[in-house]
KEGU-213212 format. One record per residue (C-alpha): x, y, z. Coordinates in nm, 2 decimals, decimal comma. Layout:
> X|Y|Z
...
//
This chain:
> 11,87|10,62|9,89
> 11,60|10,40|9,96
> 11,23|10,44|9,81
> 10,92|10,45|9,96
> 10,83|10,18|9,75
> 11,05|9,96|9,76
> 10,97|9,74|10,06
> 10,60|9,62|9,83
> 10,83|9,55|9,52
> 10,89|9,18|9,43
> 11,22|9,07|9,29
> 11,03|9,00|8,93
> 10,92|9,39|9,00
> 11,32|9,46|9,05
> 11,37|9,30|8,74
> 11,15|9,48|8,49
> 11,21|9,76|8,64
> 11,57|9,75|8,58
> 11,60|9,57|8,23
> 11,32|9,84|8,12
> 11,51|10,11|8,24
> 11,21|10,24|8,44
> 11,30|10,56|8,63
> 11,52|10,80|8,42
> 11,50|11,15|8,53
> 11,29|11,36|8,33
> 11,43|11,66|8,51
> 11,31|12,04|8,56
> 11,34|12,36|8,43
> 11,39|12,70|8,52
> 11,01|12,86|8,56
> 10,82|12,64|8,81
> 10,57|12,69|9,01
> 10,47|12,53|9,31
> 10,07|12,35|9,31
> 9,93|12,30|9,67
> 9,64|12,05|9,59
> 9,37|12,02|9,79
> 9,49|12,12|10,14
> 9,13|12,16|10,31
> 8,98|12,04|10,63
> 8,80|11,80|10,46
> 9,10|11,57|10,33
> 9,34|11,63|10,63
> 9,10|11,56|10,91
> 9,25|11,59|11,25
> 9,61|11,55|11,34
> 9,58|11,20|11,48
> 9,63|10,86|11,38
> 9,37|10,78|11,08
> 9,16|10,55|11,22
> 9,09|10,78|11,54
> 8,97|11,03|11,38
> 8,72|10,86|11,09
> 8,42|10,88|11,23
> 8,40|11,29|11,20
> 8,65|11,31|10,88
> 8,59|11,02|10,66
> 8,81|11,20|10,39
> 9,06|11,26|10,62
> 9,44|11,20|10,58
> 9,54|11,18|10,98
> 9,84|11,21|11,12
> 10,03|11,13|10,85
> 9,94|11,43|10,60
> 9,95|11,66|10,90
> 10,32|11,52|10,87
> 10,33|11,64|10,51
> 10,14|12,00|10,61
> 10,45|12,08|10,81
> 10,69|11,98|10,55
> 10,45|12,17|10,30
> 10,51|12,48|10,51
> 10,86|12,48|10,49
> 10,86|12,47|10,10
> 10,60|12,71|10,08
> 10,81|12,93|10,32
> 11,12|12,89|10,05
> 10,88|12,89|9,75
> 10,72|13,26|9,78
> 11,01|13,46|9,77
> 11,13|13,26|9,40
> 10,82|13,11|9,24
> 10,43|13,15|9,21
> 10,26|12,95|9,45
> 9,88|12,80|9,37
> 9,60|12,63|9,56
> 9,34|12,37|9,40
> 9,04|12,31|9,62
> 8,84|12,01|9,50
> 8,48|12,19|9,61
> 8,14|12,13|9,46
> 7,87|12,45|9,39
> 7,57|12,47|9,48
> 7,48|12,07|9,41
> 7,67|11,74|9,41
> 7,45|11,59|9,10
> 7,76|11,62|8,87
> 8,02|11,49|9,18
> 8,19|11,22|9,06
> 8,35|11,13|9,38
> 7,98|11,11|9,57
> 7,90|10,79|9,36
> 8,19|10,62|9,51
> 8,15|10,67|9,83
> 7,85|10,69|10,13
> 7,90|10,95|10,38
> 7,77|11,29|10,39
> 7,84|11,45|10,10
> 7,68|11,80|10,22
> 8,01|11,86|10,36
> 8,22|11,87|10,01
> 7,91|12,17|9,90
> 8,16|12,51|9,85
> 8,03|12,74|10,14
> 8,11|12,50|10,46
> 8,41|12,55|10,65
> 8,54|12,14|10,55
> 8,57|12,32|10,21
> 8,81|12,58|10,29
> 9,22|12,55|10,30
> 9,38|12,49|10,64
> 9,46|12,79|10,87
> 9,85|12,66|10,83
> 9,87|12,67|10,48
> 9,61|12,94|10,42
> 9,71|13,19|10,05
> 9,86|13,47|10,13
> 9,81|13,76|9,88
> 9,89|13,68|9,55
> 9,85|13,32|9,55
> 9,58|13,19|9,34
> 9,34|12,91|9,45
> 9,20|12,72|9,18
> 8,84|12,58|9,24
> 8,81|12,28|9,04
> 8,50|11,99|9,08
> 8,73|11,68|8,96
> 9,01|11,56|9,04
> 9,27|11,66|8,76
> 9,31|12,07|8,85
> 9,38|12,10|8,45
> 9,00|11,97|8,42
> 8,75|12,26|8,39
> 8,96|12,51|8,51
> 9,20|12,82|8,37
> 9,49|12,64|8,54
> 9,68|12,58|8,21
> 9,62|12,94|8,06
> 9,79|13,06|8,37
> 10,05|12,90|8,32
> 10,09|12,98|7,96
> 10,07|13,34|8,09
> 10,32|13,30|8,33
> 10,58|13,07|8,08
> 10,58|12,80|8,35
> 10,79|12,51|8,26
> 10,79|12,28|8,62
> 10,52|12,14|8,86
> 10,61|12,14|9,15
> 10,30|11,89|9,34
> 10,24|11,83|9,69
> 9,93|11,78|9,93
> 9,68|11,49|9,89
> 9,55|11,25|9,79
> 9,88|11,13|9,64
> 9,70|10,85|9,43
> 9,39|11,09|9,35
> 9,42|11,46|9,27
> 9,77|11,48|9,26
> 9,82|11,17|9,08
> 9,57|11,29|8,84
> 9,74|11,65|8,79
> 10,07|11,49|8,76
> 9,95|11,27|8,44
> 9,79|11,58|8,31
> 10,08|11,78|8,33
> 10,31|11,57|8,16
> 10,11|11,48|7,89
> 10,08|11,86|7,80
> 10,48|11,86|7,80
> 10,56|11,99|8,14
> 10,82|11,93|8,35
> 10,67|11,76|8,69
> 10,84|11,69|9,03
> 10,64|11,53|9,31
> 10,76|11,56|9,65
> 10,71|11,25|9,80
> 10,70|11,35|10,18
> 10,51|11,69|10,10
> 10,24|11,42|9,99
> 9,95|11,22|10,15
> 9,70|10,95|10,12
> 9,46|10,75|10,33
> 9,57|10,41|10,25
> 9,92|10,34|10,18
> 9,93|10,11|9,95
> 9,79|10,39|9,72
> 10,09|10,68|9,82
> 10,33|10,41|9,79
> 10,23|10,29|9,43
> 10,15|10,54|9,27
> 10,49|10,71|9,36
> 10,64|10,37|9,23
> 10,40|10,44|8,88
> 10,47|10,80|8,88
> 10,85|10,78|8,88
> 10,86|10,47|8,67
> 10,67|10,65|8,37
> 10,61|10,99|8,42
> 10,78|11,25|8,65
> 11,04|11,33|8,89
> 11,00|11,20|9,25
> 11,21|11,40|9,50
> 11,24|11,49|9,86
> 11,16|11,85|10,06
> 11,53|11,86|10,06
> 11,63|11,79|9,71
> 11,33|12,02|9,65
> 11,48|12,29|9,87
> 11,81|12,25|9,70
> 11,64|12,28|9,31
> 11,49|12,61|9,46
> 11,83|12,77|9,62
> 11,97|12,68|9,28
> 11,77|12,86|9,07
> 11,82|13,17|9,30
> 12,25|13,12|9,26
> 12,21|13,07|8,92
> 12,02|13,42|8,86
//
């Protein structure tokens, strides 16, 4: 099966990564739990090509991670009748003096304040009773939050990551987890970024050193498995 990556690789790039042995499968276990990050107005934007719809969501992913919302529903749908389902929502309160993301960037940062409607999860993926969304003010969802006590509570052993942005929060969250010994999958077409050079690479990065990087399908097949093998 081709990779997502593989059309920015260089044949040095080949090399190392196949005299390093880059990409083993870490694999999962038999407790995950599925971690929608940061599905809100503000990072998807409208459902149109990127650069059409900038000028009124600067954050927003476009076409392209309305592409992944759809898949997202579909694992979501197969998800909540096996495995607890979370939200993060990257969301600042009350001031942005300690938002590390405003420094970066110039646009109007009012809209990223919790209490506007660019804050809140999209209508298609809104929780349903249940599912817990985690507020969280960086962009690791392990960072400042409960996140990790819940999952102690629960005996979680697999993240299952998907939403955006791919190089960002998710990116972040995947590092996190794995450095605290969990198993991590990220589903590579339940993901999103703005710029592609960032999805792509840090997929490539991510399954080189880290975690698991799998398809809606293969996901869909890890999740009818664990309900033959109960």
């Amino acid at each position: 099966m081709g990779r997502i990556w593989d059309n920015v690789l260089t044949d040095v790039d080949r090399l190392v990564i196949t005299k390093g042995g880059y990409g083993k499968r870490r694999g999962l276990g038999r407790k995950p739990l599925l971690l929608i990050v940061d599905a809100q107005y503000n990072y998807l934007g409208a459902d149109a090509p990127i650069e059409e719809q900038l000028d009124k969501w600067p954050s927003g992913g476009g076409s392209s991670a309305w592409a992944a919302v759809r898949n997202i529903q579909k694992l979501k749908a197969a998800a909540q009748t096996r495995i607890p389902v979370f939200y993060s929502r990257n969301v600042q309160k009350q001031t942005l003096a300690f938002d590390g993301f405003s420094t970066k960037t110039n646009r109007d940062q009012s809209k990223y304040l919790d209490g506007r409607p660019e804050t809140q999860i999209v209508k298609e993926l809104a929780p349903t009773e249940g599912e817990l969304v985690i507020d969280k003010a960086y962009a690791s969802v392990f960072y400042g939050t409960p996140f990790q006590s819940y999952l102690v509570k629960l005996g979680i052993d697999t993240i299952l990551i998907v939403g955006g942005s791919t190089g960002g929060c998710c990116r972040a969250t995947a590092i996190d987890a794995v450095s605290r010994n969990y198993n991590v999958a990220m589903i590579e077409d339940c993901l999103y970024d703005r710029i592609t050079i960032s999805h792509k690479a840090s997929l490539l990065d991510l399954w080189m050193k880290y975690c698991d990087v799998i398809d809606l399908e293969q996901a869909m097949d890890y999740l009818r498995g664990m309900e033959a093998a109960k």
